[in-house]
VEXDREN-2710 file (C-alpha; in Angstrom, 1 decimal):
% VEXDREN-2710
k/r/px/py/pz
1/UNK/120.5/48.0/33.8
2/UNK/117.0/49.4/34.7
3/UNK/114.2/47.7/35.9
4/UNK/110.9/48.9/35.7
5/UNK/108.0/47.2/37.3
6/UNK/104.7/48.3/38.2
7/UNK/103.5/47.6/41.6
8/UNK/99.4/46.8/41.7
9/UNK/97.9/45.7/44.5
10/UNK/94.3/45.3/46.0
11/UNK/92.1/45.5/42.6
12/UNK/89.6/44.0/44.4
13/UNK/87.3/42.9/41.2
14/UNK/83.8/41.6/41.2
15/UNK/83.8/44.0/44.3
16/UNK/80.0/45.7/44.0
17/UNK/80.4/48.1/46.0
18/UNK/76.8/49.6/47.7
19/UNK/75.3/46.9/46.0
20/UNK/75.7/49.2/42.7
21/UNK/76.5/47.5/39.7
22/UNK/78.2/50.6/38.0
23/UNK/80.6/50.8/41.1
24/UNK/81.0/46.7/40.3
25/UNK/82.1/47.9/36.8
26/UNK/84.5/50.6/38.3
27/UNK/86.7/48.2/40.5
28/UNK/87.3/46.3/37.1
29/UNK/87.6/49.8/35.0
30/UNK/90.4/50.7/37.8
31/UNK/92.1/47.8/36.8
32/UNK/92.4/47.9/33.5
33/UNK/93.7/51.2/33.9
34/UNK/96.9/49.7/35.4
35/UNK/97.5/47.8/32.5
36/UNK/97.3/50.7/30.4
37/UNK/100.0/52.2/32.9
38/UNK/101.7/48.9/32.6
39/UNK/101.6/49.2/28.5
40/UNK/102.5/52.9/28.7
41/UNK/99.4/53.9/26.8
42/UNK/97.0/55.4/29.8
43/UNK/96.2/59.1/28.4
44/UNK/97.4/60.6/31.9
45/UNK/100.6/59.2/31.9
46/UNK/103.9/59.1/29.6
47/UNK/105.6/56.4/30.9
48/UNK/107.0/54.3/29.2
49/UNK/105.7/50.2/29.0
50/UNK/107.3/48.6/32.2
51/UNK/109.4/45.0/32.2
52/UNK/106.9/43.5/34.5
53/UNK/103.4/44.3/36.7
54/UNK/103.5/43.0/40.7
55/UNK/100.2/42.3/42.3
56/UNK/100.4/41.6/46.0
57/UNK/97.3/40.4/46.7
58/UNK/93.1/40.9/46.0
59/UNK/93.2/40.7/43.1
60/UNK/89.3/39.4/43.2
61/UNK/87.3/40.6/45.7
62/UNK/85.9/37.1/47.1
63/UNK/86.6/33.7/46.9
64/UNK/83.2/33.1/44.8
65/UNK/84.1/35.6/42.1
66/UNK/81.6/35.3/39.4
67/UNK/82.9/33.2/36.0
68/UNK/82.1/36.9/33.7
69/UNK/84.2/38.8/36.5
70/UNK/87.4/35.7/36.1
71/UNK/86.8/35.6/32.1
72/UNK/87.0/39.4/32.1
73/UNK/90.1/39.3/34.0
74/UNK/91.2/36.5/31.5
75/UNK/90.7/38.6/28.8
76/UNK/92.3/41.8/29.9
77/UNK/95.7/39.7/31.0
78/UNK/95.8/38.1/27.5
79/UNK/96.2/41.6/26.3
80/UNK/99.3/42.6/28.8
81/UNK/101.0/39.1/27.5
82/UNK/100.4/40.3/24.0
83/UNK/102.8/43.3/25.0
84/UNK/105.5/40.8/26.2
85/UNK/104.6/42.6/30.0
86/UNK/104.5/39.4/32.5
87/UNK/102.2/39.4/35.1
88/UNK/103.6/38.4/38.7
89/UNK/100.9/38.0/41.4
90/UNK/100.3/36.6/44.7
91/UNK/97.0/35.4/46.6
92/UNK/95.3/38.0/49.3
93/UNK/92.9/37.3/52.1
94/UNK/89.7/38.1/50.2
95/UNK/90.4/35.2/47.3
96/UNK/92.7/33.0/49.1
97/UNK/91.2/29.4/49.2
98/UNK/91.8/25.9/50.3
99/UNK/92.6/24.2/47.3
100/UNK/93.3/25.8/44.3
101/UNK/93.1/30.1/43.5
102/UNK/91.8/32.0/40.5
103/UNK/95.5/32.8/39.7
104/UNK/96.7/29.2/39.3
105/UNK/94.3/29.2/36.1
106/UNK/96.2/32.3/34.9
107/UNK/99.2/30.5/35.8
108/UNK/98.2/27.5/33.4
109/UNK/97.2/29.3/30.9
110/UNK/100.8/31.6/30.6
111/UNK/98.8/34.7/31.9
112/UNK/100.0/35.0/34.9
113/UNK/103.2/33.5/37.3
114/UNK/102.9/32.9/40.9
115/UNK/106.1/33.8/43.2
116/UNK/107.3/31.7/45.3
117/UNK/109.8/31.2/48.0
118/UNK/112.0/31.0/45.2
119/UNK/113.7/33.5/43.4
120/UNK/112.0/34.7/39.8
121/UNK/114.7/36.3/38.1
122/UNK/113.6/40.0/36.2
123/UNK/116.5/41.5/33.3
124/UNK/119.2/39.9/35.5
125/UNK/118.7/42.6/38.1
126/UNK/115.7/41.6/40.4
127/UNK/114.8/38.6/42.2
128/UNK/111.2/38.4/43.3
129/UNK/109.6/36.2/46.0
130/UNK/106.5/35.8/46.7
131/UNK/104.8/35.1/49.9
132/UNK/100.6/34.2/50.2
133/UNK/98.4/36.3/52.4
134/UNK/98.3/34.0/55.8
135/UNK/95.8/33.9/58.1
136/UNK/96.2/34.8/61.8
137/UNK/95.9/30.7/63.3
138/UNK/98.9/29.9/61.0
139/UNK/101.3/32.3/61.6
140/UNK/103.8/31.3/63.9
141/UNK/103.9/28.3/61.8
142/UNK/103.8/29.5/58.5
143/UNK/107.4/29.4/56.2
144/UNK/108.6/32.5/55.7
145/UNK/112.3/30.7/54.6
146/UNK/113.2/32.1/51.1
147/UNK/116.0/30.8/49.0
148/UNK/119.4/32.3/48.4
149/UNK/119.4/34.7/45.0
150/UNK/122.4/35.1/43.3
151/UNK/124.7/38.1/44.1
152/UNK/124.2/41.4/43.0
153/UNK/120.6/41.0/42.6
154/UNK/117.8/43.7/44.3
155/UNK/115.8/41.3/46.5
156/UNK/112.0/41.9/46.5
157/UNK/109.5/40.3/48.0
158/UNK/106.1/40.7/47.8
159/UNK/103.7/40.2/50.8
160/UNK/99.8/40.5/51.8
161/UNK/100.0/41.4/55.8
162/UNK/99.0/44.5/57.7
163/UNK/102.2/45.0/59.1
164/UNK/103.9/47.8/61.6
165/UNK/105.7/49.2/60.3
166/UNK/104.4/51.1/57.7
167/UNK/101.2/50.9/59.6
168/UNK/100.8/52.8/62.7
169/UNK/99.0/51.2/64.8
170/UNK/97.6/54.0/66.3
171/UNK/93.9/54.5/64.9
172/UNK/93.7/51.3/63.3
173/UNK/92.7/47.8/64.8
174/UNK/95.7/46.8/66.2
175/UNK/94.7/43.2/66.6
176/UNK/95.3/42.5/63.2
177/UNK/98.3/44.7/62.8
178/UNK/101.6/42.1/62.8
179/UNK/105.1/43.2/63.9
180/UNK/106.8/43.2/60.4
181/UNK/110.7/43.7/62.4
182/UNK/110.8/39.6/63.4
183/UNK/109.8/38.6/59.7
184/UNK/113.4/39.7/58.3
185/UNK/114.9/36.7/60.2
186/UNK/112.3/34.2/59.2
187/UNK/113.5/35.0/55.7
188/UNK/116.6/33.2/56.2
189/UNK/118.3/35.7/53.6
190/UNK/118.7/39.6/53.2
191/UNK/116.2/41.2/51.5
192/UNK/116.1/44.9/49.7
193/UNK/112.6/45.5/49.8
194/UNK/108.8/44.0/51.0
195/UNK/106.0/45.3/48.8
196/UNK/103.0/45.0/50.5
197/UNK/99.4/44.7/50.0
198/UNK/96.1/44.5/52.1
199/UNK/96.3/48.2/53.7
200/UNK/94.0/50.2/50.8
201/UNK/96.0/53.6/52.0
202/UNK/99.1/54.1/50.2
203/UNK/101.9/54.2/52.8
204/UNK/105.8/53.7/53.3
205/UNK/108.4/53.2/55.9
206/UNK/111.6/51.4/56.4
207/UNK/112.3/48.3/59.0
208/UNK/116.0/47.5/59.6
209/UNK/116.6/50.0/57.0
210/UNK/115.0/48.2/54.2
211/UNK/112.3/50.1/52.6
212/UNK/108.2/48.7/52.8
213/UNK/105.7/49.9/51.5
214/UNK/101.8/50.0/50.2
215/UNK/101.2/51.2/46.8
216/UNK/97.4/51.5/47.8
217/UNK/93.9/50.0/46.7
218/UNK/93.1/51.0/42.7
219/UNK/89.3/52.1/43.5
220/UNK/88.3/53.8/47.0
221/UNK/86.8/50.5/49.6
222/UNK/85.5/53.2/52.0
223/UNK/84.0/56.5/52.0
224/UNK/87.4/57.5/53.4
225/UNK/90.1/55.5/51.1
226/UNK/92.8/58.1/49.8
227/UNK/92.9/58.9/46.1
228/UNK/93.6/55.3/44.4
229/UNK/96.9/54.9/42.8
230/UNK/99.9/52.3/41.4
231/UNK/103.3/52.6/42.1
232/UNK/106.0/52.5/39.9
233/UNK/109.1/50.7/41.0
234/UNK/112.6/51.9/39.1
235/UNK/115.2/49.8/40.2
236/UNK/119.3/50.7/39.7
237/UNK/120.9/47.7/41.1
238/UNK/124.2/49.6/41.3
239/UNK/122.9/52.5/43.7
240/UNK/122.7/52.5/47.0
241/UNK/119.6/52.7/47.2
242/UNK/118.3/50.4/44.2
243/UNK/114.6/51.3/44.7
244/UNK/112.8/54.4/43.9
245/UNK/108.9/54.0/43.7
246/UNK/106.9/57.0/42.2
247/UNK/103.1/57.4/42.7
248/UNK/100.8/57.1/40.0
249/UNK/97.2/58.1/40.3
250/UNK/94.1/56.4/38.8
251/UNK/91.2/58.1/37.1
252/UNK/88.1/57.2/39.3
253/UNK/84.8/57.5/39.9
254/UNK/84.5/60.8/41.9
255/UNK/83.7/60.7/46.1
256/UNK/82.0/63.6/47.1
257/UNK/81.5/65.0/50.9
258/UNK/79.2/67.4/51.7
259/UNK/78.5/68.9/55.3
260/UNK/75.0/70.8/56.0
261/UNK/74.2/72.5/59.0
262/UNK/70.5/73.9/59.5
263/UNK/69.8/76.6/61.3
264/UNK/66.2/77.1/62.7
265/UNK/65.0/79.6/59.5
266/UNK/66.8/77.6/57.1
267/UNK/64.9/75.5/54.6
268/UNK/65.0/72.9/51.6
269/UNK/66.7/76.0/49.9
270/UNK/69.9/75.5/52.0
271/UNK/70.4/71.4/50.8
272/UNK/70.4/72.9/46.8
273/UNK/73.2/75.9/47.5
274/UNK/75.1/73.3/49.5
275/UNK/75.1/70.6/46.7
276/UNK/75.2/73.2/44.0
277/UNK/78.3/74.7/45.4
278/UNK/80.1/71.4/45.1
279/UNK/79.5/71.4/41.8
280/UNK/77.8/68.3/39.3
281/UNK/77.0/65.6/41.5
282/UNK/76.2/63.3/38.1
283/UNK/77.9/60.2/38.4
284/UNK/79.4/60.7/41.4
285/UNK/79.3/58.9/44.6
286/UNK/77.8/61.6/47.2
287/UNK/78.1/61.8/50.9
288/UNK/75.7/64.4/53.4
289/UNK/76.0/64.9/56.6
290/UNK/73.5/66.9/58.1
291/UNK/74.0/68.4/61.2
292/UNK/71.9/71.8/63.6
293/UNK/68.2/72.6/63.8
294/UNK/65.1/70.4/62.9
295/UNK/63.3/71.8/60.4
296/UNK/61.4/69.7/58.1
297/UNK/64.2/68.8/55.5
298/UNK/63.7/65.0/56.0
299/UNK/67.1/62.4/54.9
300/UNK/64.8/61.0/52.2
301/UNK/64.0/64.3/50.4
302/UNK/67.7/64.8/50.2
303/UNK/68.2/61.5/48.8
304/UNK/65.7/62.2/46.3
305/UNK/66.9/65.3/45.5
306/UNK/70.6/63.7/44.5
307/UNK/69.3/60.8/42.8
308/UNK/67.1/63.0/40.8
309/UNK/70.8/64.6/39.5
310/UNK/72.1/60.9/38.5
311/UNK/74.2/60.5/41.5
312/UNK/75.7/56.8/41.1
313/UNK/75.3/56.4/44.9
314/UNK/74.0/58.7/47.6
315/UNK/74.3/58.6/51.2
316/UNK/73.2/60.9/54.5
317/UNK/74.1/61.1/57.5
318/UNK/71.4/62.9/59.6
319/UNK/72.7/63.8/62.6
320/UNK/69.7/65.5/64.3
321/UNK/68.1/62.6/64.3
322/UNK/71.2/60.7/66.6
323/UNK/71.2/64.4/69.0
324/UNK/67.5/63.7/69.2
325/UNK/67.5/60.9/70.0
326/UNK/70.7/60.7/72.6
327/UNK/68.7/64.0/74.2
328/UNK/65.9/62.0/75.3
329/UNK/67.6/58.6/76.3
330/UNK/69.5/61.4/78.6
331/UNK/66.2/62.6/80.4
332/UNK/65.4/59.1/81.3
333/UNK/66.0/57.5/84.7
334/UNK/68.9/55.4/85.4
335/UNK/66.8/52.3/86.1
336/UNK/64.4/53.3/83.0
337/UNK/68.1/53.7/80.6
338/UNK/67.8/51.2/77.7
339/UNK/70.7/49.0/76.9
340/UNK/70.9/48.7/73.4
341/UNK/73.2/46.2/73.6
342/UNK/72.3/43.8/76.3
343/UNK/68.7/44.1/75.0
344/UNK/70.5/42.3/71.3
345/UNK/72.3/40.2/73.5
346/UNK/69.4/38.6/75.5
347/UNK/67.3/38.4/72.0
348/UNK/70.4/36.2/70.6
349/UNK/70.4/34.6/73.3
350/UNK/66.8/33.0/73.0
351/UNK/67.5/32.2/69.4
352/UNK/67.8/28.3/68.5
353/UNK/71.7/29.0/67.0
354/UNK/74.5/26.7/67.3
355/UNK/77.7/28.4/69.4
356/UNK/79.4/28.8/65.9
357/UNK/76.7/30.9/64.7
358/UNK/76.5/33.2/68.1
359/UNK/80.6/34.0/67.8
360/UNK/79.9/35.0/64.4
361/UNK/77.2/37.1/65.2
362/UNK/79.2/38.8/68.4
363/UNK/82.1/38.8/66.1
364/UNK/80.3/41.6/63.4
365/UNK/77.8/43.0/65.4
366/UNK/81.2/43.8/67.8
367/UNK/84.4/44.8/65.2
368/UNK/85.8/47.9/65.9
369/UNK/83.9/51.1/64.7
370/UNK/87.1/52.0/63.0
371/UNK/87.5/48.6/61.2
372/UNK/86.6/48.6/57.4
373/UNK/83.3/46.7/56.0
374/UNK/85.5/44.5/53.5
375/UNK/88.0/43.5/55.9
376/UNK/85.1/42.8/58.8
377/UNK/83.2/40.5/56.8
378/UNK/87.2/39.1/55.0
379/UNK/87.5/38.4/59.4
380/UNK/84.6/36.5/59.7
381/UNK/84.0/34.5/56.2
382/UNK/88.0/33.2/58.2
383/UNK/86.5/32.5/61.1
384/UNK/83.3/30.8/59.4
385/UNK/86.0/28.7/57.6
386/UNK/88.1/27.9/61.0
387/UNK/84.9/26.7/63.0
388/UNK/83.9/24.8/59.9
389/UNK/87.3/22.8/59.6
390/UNK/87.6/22.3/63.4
391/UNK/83.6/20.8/63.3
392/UNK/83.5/19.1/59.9
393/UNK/87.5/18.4/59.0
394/UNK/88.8/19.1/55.8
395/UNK/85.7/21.1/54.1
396/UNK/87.8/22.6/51.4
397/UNK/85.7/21.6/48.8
398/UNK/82.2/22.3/50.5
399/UNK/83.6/25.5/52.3
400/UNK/84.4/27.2/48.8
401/UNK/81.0/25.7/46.6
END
């Protein structure tokens, strides 16, 4: 028999984006598109309704999701059920919480079912486990041991890591990249497959010849997240190679880049051929990056100029400004060079902060470059919760109101 099961991951809702309300409404509008997918009736696709929907992980942005963003969610799961589609799902970084998760009231009310360490049986083909995103201080300790499935069954479990592979750590923060190769024999079992969530890039790889993989975030987290997308699993228990996954894309809000270089004649004329020849900017989400000469075009009369056009969000980059400034810092003398850094570092230092607060603030102000807005603030809301546990004890409750 075939399995068919759609694999959703990183929906991130409640999510508002820029502090923009309508990009608020587009992480939930990318979600319901999955469960369109999921009923086969999303207009760009002719698939076919699928036996079950997989989320690995995010499925709400934070753990303080507002009550309309969980009653929305509510509503548009009680819809999949109504199609007979269950919803599997497992708890991510950004929601997970001490005591009890926005899925476990989806779970009481039939909406939704948590994996587990133990096998959920799909068609008599598919076993799925399920395996909570855990956070870096518990991982050598954490239990990965899954039980047995019956023979003849495709093994899947679903995860929320960053994990190498599929990840190269090359160009990423490798700090919080794990080694996925010594998680097969914490298992305790074979497994035929890991779907993964928590890298918003879809990605795929295999590790002792068992396929993993990212199906990607469902609305762009960054200016440079690929094209958002679901994947769709078919599973043939009886080839040898039971899992084929085929990538679906999502109709989002558009991300547009736009480079401009001055030269020392060019005017305001050169920002509306530029932005012209990129076609309507309405209701998308704009990015300039403006590079060469000074000459008057200032960063805010661009801004005005795309907002005047109904951008949804608009954002430049004015290099000249950075080349300007860089140009004169490198006429100074050595002992006259300012230290942008030790100067923050002295002015923390004569604030009346507790050691807690100062990691914190060394922790953001010092991520890596490279290291996504979502997942450095997911690093330190951890980190606020570890330092608060280790000072208060169990602040479950307190931690979460």
């Amino acid at each position: 028999m075939t399995t068919r099961i759609l694999h959703v991951s990183d929906t991130h809702i409640g999510y508002q984006q820029y502090r923009n309300t309508t990009r608020r409404e587009d992480f939930f509008d990318a979600f319901e598109q999955t469960l369109e997918i999921a009923r086969g009736e999303h207009p760009d696709h002719d698939n076919e309704p699928v036996d079950a929907v997989l989320h690995t992980g995010d499925l709400f942005d934070d753990q303080l999701t507002s009550f309309d963003d969980v009653y929305a969610c509510h509503e548009a799961l009680r819809e999949l059920r109504k199609a007979n589609i269950p919803f599997y799902v497992i708890v991510g970084n950004h929601e997970l919480r001490r005591n009890t998760d926005f899925v476990d009231e989806f779970v009481l009310t039939g909406d939704a079912i948590r994996l587990t360490h133990t096998p959920t049986t799909i068609n008599g083909d598919v076993a799925l486990y399920g395996i909570d995103s855990v956070k870096g201080p518990d991982w050598e300790d954490a239990d990965f041991s899954l039980e047995p499935a019956d023979e003849g069954l495709v093994r899947l479990v679903a995860m929320h890591q960053l994990f190498s592979p599929p990840i190269d750590p090359v160009g990423h923060d490798s700090s919080n990249i794990l080694d996925l190769d010594p998680v097969f024999d914490r298992f305790g079992t074979d497994v035929d497959g890991i779907a993964l969530g928590d890298c918003h890039e879809r990605m795929g790889d295999t590790c002792r010849g068992v396929p993993v993989w990212y199906p990607g975030s469902t609305e762009r987290t960054t200016r440079d997240t690929p094209q958002p997308s679901v994947d769709l699993l078919t599973i043939r228990p009886d080839e040898d190679s039971p899992i084929n996954r085929e990538r679906l894309l999502l109709d989002t809000r558009e991300f547009i880049e736009i480079d401009i270089e001055f030269g020392e004649s060019d005017t305001f004329d050169l920002v509306e051929r530029k932005i012209q020849e990129k076609g309507p900017v309405e209701d998308a989400v704009v990015f300039v990056d403006v590079s060469g000469a000074e000459n008057g075009v200032t960063k805010q009369g661009i801004l005005d100029y795309l907002h005047a056009r109904d951008v949804v969000h608009a954002d430049v980059t004015d290099e000249r400004v950075v080349e300007a400034i860089t140009g004169d810092l490198g006429d100074l003398d050595t002992e006259s060079e300012i230290d942008v850094d030790a100067e923050l570092n002295d002015a923390v230092g004569e604030l009346d902060i507790s050691e807690e607060a100062r990691e914190l603030e060394d922790m953001l102000r010092n991520a890596d470059p490279d290291l996504a807005d979502t997942r450095r603030r997911a690093n330190a809301k951890e980190r606020f919760h570890e330092l608060a546990s280790e000072r208060f004890g169990d602040t479950s409750t307190e931690g979460d109101a």
